[in-house]
C-alpha positions, 0 to 999 in steps of 0.5 A: 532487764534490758537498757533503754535506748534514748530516741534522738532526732537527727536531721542530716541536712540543713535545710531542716535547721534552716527552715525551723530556724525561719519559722522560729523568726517568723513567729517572733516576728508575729509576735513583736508585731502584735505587741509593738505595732498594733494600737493599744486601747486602756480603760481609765476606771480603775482596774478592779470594780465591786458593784452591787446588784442592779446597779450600773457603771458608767467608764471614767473613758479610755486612751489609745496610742499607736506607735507611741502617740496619742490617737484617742480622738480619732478612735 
């Protein structure tokens, strides 16, 4: 049986480092940014609620921030 031969991609201009490079920092850009800068809303009930059948709940209210301060009465 013969060897296998290992297939490698070899780009031989830069410009393709470049440009995966640049996509590579846009994404993380994007991604920072919906975690950093957009607003962020959390609920104040607790986290995990067992309710019967046929009954209802009611939140306990929310908080919202934007870039670190507290913006819920605006929301």
């Amino acid at each position: 049986m013969g060897k296998k031969k290992k297939f490698k991609v070899r780009f031989k201009s830069k410009k393709i480092y470049i440009l995966l490079g640049f996509l590579g920092g846009v994404l993380l850009i994007a991604f920072l940014f919906s975690f950093i800068i957009l607003p962020q809303i959390s609920l104040k009930g607790k986290k995990n609620i067992v309710l019967n059948y046929k009954t209802s709940y009611v939140e306990k209210g929310y908080k919202a921030s934007f870039l670190g301060k507290d913006v819920t009465k605006d929301v």
